[in-house]
N, C-alpha and C positions, 0 to 999 in steps of 0.2 A: 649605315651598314646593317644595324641592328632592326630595324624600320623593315627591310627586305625581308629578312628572317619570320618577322610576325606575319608579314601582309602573308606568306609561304604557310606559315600554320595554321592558319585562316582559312586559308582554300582548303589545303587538306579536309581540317575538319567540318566545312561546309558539304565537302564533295561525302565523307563518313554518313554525315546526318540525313544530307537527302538520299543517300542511297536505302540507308535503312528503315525511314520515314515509308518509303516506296513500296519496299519490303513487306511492312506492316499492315501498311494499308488495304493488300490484297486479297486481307483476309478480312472480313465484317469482324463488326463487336459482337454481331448476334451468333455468325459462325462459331466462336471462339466460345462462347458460352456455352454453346450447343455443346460443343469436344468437350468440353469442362465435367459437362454434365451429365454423358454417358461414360468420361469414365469411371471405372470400377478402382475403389481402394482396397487394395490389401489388407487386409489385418494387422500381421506381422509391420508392414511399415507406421501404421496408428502406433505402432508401440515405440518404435524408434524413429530417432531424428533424423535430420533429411542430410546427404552428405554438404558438406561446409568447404574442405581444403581442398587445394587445385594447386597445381607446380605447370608453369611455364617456362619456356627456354624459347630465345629471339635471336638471327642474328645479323649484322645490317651491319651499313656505314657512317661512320660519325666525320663529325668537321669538327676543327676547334677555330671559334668564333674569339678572334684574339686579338693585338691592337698593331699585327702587323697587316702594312697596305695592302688594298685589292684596284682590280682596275673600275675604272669609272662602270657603273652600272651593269657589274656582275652579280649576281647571286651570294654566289658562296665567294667564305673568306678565303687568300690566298697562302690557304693549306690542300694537304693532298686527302683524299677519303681514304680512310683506312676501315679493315673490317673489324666490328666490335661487338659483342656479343653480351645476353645478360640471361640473368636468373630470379624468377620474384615465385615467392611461395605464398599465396594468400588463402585468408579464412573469408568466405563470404558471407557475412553476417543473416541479409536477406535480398532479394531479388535488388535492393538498390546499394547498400553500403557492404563494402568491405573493407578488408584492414590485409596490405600487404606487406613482404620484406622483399628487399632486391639486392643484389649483387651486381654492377656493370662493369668489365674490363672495355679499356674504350684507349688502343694508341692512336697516335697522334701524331703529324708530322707537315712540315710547311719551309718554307721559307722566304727572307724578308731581311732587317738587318737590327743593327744594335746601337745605338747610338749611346756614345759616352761625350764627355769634358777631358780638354784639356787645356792646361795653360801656354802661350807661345810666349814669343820674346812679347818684351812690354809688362806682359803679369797678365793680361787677357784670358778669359775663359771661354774658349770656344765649344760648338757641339758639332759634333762630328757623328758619323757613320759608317757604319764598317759592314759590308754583308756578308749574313748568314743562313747555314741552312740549320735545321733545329726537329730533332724526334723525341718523343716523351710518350709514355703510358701513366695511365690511370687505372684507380681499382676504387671502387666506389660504394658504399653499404648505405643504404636508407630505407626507411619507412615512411607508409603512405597511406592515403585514404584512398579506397577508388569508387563511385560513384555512375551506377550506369545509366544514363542521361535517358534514353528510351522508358526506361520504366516509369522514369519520373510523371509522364506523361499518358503512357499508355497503361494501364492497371491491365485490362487480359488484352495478351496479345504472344503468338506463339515466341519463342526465342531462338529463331534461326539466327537470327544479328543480334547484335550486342554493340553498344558504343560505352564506354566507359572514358570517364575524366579523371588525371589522374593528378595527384598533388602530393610529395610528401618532404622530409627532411633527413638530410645526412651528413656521411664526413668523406672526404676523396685522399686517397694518401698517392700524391705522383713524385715523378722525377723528369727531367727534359736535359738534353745533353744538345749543345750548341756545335755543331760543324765548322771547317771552311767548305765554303763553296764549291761542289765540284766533287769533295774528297770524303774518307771516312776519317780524315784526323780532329781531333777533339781541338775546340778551339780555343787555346790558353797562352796569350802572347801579352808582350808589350809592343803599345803601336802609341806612337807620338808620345813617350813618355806615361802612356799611361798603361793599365792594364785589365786586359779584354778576356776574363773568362765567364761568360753568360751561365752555363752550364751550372745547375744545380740537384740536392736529393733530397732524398726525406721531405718534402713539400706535403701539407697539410692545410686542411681549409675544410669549411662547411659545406655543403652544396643542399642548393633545394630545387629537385624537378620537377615540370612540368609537361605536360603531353594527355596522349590520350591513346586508347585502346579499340581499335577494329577487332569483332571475333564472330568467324563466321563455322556454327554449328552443325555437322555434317552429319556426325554421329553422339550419342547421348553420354559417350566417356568423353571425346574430343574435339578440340577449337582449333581453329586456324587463326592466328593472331598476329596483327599488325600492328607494330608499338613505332610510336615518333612522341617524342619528348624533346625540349629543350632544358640543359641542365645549367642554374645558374651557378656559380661559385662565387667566394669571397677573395679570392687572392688574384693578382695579375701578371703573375710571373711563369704559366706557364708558357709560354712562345715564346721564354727570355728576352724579353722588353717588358718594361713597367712604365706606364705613362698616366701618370695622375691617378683619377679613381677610376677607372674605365677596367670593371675588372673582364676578367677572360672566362666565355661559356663553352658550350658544347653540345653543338644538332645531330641529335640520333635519330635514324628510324630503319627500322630492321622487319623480317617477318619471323614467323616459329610458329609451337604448338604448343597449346594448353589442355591438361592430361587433367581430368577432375577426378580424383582418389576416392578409388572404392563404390565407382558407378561399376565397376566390372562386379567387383567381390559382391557389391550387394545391390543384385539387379533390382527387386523390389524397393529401392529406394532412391527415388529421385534426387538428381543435387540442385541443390539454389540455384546456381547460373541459369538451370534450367527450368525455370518456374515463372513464372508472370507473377506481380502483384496479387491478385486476386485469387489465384490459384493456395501461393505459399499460406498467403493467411487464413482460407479453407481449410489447409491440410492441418495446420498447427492447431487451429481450432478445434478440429475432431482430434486432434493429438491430446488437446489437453482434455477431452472431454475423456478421453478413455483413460487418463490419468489421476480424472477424479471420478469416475468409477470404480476404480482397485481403491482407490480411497475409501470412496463408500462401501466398499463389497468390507474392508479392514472393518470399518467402524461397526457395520453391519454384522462381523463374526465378535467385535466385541458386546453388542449389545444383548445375541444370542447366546453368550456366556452369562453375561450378568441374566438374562431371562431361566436360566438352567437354575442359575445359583438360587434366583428368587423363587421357582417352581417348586425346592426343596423344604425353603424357610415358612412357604405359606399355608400350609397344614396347621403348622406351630401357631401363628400370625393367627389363622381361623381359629384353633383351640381357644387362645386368648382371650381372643373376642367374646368368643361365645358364654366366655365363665365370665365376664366383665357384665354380659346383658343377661343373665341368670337373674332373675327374677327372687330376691330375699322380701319374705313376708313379712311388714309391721301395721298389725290389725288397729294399733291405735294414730300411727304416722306422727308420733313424736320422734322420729330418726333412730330408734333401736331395735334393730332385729328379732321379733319374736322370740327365737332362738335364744335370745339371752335376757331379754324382759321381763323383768320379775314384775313388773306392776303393767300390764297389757292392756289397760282400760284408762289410764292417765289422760286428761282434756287434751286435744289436738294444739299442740304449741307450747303443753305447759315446760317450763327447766325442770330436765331431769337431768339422772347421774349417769353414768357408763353403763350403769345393768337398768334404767329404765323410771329407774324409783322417784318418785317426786320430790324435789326439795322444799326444804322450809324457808319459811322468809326471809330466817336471818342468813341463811345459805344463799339465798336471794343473793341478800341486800350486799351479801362481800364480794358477790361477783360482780353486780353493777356500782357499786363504789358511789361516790361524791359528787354530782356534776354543776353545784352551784345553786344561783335562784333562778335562772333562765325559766318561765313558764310559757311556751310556744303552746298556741293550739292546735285542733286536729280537725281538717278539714274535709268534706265529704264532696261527692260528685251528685249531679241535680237529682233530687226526688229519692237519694238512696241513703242508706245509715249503714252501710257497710264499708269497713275499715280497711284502708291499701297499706301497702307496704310500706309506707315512710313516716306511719304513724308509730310503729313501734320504738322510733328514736323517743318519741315524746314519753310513751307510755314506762319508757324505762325510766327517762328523769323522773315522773312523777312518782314513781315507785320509790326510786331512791330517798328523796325529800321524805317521803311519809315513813319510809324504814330506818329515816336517821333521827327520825323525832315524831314518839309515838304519842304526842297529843298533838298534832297535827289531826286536822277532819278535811275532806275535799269537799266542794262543791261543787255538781258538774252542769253547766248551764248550757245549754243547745240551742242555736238556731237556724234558721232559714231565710232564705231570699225571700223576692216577693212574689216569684214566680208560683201562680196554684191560689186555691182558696184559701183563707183564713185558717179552717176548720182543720183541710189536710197539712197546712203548715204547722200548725199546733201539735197536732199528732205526733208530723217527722222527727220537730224539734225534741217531743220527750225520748222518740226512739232509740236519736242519736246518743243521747245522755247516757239511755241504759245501756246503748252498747258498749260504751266504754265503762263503765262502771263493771259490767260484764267481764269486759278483757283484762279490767283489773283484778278481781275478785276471782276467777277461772286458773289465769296464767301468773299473776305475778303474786295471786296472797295475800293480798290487800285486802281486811276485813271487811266483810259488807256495812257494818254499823256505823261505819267511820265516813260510808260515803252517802252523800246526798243528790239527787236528782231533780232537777228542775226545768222543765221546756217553757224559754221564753219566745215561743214564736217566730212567724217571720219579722223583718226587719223593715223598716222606714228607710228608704233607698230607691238604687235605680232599680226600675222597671224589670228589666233582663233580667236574666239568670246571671249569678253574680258571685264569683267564686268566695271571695271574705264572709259573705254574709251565710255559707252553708256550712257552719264551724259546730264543734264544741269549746267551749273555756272553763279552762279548770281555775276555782279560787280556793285556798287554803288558808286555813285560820286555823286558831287554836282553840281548844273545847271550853 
């Protein structure tokens, strides 16, 4: 019986798809792009959303497909078609999914028989049948997905037609009141010792339908909509017969209209149903762009505040400056401003005091303290006898030593690579000697009588220019 019912929804929704297939076709891809792309957007609608909610109202005949007989190779089950009506209110998410709710009042009526047990003489259990006619209502609330099968396929393409699949889940709260045949008396007796009342209320059960959605678009608030669902349920007692698991459904299909809210109130704004794939994600896209433009235009008025704030501070910021690169005069460039230099002609680097004044040795000797017997030499760059920066570490040890033990004498021997003649390596090496003898006697106070100078030439080595061998060595002995 159930077999009939499908092959039935099959057609139907075959005959749906190629109608609206047809439909579509009429119009090229290129046509549709074309439209696409002379029309003009709104303004106003960039700024708001596109309408979403839609209310339908359908209303048809239902069968209830139940477990009493029909005759050999009829259609529908042997109940009577009554008129049944629904209500679904959906949000439509984008041209393919939406999410709906429904209401369906669906009575019901048929007849068929009951069959009970009895026992006869012997202890026997017999089954037996008794007929009946049998009417019941349902009221039915579910939720669904619905899915508009065109879109899936067609990305731009106008929406005169709509097919929708629909599928969701629910609860059916009925009652079914069993006859005798013929009459309106309820039917509650005993018959062969047993007792025969089918009739039941408050009946409850799950139901999950299926079906599908015709809607054909005339006007841009308005659908014409063709609903056919089959609704399964979980219980099998409403035709009051129960017969194993074979529970009992319910074939609807009705017409109506579906009303999209707020296409009137706000003409500038198209609703989803009415949009094609290609279209909706267009418009949202310029939707969002204009959305992160008031963005930027925000972030834009705060940037221009902090620009305000900063325009006020940077006079100040400039003053700063300018009195930081003020130019303070020190004629001798031992680090103390003219202005307070009481001794302005002190050697470039010698230790002075806060007002300029040269110190003494033994002032020296407390500020460079102890550093042990460590004697590192001081080494030069090719052909030159001037002193870098990293010989001052030395020149303080050696300071130190000689300021902690005044018969201490240095001796400072200098030499050279092989690079250069004899004559000019001879030279370099006495240069080096006396520069440092120099740096001691100038900057650190170290008497001259105490130091000695010696150039021993260049060196017995490699060839090349040769960084060891462009040294001074200090040797210290006692007088």
């Amino acid at each position: 019986m159930r077999k009939n019912y499908v092959v039935c929804l099959c057609v139907l929704l075959l005959c749906g798809v190629t109608s609206s297939a047809f439909a579509a076709k009429k119009n090229s891809r290129k046509e549709i792009r074309d439209s696409l792309k002379k029309t003009e957007v709104d303004i106003r609608y960039l700024r708001e959303k596109c309408n979403h909610w839609s209310i339908a109202a359908h209303v048809g005949v239902g069968f209830l497909d139940g477990d009493q007989s029909q005759k050999y190779n009829h259609i529908f089950p042997r109940t009577f078609a009554k008129c049944s009506f629904g209500v679904d209110v959906e949000y439509t998410f984008n041209p393919i999914f939406g999410l709906y709710l429904e209401y369906m009042r669906n009575p019901y009526a048929g007849k068929g028989s009951y069959e009970y047990y009895f026992k006869a003489n012997g202890g026997y259990n017999y089954l037996q049948k008794t007929p009946i006619e049998f009417k019941g209502l349902s009221h039915t609330v579910n939720v669904g997905l619905s899915v508009n099968m065109l879109n899936l396929f067609y990305r731009y393409r106008k929406q005169v037609v709509g097919l929708y699949v629909n599928t969701g889940l629910g609860m059916a709260f009925y009652e079914t009141t069993a006859y005798e045949p013929g009459t309106t008396d309820v039917m509650d007796k005993i018959l062969n010792g047993a007792h025969i009342a089918p009739s039941f209320k408050n009946g409850r059960c799950m139901v999950i339908p299926v079906g599908f959605t015709l809607e054909y678009n005339p006007t841009r608030y308005l659908a014409i909509v063709w609903n056919s669902q089959y609704r399964l349920h979980t219980k099998d007692n409403w035709d009051c017969m129960q017969k194993a698991q074979n529970n009992d459904n319910f074939l609807y299909t009705g017409l109506g209209l579906r009303w999209k809210i707020n296409s009137v109130k706000y003409k500038e704004r198209k609703h989803v149903r009415d949009m094609c794939a290609g279209e909706f994600e267009k418009e949202m896209g310029v939707a969002m762009a204009a959305a992160n433009a008031l963005t930027i235009n925000n972030i834009t008025n705060k940037i221009d505040t902090l620009a305000d704030r900063v325009d006020k501070i940077e006079p100040q910021v400039n003053e700063l400056y300018n009195e930081s690169q003020r130019i303070i005069p020190d004629s001798d460039l031992d680090g103390v401003p003219d202005t307070r230099d009481r001794e302005p002609n002190t050697p470039e680097g010698s230790f002075v005091n806060y007002y300029g004044e040269a110190l003494t040795a033994e002032e020296i000797q407390k500020i460079l303290g102890d550093s042990g017997d460590n004697m590192p030499a001081i080494y030069f760059e090719l052909g030159s006898s001037s002193l870098n920066a990293q010989s001052a570490v030395v020149f303080a040890d050696i300071a130190r030593k000689m300021y902690k033990d005044k018969n201490l004498k240095l001796e400072l021997r200098g030499y050279c690579d092989y690079v250069g003649s004899e004559a000019f390596n001879q030279g370099l090496s006495v240069r080096r000697a006396e520069t440092v003898r120099n740096e001691l006697v100038a900057k650190y106070g170290i008497d001259a009588k105490r130091i000695t100078v010696i150039g021993m030439g260049r060196i017995q080595g490699p060839t090349d220019n040769f960084l060891p061998n462009r040294r001074c060595d200090f040797l210290l002995k006692k007088k």
